[in-house]
C-alpha positions as CSV (number, residue, x, y, z in Angstrom):
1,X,53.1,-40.1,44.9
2,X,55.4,-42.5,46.6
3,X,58.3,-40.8,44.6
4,X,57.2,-37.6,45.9
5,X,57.6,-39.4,49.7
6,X,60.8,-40.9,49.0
7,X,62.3,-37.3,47.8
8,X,61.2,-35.7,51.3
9,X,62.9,-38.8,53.0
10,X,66.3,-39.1,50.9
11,X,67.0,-35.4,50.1
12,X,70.6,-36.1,50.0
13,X,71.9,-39.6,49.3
14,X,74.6,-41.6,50.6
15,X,75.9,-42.1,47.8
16,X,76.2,-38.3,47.6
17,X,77.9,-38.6,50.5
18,X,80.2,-41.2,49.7
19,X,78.0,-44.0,51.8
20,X,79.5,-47.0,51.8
21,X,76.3,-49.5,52.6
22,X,77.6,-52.8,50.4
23,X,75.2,-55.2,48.4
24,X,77.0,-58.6,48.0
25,X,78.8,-58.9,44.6
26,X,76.7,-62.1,43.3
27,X,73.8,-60.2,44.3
28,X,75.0,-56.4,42.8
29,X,76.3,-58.5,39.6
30,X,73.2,-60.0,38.9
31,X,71.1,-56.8,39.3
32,X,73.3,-55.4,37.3
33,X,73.4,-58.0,34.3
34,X,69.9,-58.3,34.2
35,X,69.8,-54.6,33.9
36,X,71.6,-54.2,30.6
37,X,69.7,-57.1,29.3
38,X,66.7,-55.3,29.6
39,X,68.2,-51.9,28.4
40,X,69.3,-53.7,25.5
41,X,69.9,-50.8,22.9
42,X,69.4,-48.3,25.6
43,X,71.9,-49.3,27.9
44,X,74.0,-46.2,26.7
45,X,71.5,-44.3,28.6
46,X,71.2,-46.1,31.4
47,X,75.4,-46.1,32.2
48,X,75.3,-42.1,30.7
49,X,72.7,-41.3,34.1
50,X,74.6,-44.0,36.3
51,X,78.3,-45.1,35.0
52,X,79.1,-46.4,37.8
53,X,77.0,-49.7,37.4
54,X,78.8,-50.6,34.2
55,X,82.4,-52.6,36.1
56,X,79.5,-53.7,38.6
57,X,78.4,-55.8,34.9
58,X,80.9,-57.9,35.7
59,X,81.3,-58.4,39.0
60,X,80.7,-61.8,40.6
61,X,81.0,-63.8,44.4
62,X,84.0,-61.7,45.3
63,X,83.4,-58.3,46.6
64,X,80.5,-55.6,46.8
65,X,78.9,-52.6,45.3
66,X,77.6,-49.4,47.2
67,X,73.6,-50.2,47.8
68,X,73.3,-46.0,46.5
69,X,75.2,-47.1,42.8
70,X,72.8,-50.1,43.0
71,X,69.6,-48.3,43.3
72,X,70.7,-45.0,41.4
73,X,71.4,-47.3,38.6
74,X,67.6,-49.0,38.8
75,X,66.3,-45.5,39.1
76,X,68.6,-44.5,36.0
77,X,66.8,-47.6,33.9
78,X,63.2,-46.8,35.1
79,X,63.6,-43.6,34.0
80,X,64.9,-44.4,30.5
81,X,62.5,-47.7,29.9
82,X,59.9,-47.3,32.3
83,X,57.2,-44.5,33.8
84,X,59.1,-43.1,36.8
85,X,56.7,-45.7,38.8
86,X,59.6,-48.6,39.9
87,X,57.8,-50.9,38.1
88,X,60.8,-51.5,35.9
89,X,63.1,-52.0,38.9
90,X,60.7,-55.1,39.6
91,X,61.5,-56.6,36.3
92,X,64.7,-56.3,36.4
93,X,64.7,-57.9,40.4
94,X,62.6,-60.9,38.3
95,X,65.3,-61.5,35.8
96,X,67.9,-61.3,38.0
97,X,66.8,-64.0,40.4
98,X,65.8,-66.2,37.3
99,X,69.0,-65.7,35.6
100,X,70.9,-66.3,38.7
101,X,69.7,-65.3,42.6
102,X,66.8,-67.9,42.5
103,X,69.6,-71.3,41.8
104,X,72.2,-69.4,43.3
105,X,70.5,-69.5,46.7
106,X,69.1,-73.1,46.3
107,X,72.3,-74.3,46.3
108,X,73.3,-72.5,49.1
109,X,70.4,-73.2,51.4
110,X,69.6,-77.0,50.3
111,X,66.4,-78.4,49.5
112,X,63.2,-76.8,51.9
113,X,59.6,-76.2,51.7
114,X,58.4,-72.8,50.6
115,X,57.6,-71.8,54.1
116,X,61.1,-72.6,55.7
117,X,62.6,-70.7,52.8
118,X,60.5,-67.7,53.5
119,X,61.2,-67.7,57.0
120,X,65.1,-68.7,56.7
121,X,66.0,-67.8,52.8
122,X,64.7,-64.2,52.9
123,X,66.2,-62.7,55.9
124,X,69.7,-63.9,53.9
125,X,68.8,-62.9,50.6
126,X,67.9,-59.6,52.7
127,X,71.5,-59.3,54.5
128,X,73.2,-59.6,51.2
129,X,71.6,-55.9,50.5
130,X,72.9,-54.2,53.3
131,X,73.6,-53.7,57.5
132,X,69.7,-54.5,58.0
133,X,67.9,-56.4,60.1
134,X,65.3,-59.0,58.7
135,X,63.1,-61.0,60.0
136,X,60.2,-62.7,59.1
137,X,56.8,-62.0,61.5
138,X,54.1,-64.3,60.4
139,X,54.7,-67.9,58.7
140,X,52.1,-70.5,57.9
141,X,51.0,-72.9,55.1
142,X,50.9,-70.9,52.1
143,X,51.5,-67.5,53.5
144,X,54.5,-65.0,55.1
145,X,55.2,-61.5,56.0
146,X,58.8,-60.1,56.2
147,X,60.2,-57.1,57.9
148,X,63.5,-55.6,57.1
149,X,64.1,-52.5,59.6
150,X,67.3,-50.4,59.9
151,X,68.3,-50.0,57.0
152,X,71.2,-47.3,56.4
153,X,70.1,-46.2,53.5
154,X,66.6,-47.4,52.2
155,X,65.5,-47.6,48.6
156,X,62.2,-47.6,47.1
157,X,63.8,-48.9,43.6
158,X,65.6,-51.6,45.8
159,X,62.4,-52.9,47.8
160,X,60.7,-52.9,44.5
161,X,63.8,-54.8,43.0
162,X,63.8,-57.4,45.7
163,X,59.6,-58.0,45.7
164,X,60.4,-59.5,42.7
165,X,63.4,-61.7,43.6
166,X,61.4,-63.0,46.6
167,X,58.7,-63.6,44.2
168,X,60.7,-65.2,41.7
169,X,62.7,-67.0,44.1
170,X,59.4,-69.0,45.8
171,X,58.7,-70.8,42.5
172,X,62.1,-72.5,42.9
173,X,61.1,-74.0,46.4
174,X,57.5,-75.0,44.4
175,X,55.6,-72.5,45.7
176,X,52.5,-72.2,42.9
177,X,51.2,-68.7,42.1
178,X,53.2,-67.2,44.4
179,X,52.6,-63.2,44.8
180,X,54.9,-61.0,47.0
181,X,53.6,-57.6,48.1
182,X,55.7,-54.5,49.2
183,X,53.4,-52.9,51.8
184,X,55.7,-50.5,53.4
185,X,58.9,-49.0,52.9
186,X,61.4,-47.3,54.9
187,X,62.5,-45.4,51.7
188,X,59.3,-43.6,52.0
189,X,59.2,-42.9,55.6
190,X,57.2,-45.9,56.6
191,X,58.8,-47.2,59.7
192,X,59.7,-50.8,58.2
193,X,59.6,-52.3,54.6
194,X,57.5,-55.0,55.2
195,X,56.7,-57.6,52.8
196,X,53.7,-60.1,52.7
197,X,53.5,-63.5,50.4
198,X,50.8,-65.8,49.7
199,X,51.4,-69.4,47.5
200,X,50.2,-72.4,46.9
């Protein structure tokens, strides 16, 4: 169903166009790696529907990747090892923050409490995908809700992707059962993807 929405909404990509939106590199090379570790034998097939994402493998701090070879690629993987349903794009967003994103963004931000991370962390995490504006709406002991809006070329395989890195990331700050839910998406038509987070 929601791929049915998104097909209405994105009936030519950007990337068909030669759009140019960049994810940061640490970011797109993380995705990226965690992708082929999850493809394991299948990773042929994955880079045979999206060859573009194999020199982002290796990519690092320096540089970018188009947010349309990003998300074609998680698409690319869901179809080969998952059900068409983006689920797989959120386990790979899970191993890539636990490989790398999660510490990666400790170190940048410092020590803080899971709330100031929500309210400060996110909206950079969210930057590092693209020209979009975050911000988060509602944050209290144990709970948040984030809005990204604007964004030049939205992605239902990239919001599902970065539930999970928000997810993953909250344990870091010692947030305990933490659960991050993708409510709304601009990829589908919705007129924000919002995102709401409980913890403990």
């Amino acid at each position: 169903m929601l791929s049915r929405r998104e097909k209405l909404h994105r009936p030519t990509s950007t990337f068909e166009r030669g759009g140019n939106v960049l994810v940061d590199g640490a970011m797109a090379g993380a995705i990226a790696r965690a992708l082929r570790t999850l493809s394991g034998p299948r990773w042929d097939e994955v880079v045979a529907r999206a060859p573009w994402i194999e020199p982002v493998v290796e990519m690092r701090a320096a540089g970018g990747a188009p947010l349309e070879q990003i998300a074609s690629a998680l698409e690319a993987g869901d179809l080969v090892l998952g059900a068409g349903d983006r689920l797989f794009c959120t386990v790979v967003g899970e191993r890539a923050a636990r490989d790398e994103l999660a510490a990666a963004l400790e170190e940048e931000l410092g020590a803080m409490t899971p709330e100031l991370f929500f309210d400060q962390g996110a909206a950079s995490w969210a930057r590092r995908l693209g020209h979009v504006t975050a911000r988060a709406t509602n944050v209290g002991r144990g709970y948040g809700r984030l809005e990204l809006r604007d964004h030049p070329s939205p992605s239902l395989a990239v919001c599902a992707c970065f539930t999970a890195m928000m997810t993953e990331s909250l344990g870091i700050y010692r947030a305990r059962h933490a659960e991050v839910n993708k409510t709304a998406c601009e990829g589908v038509g919705d007129a924000a993807c919002i995102y709401t987070a409980t913890w403990m």
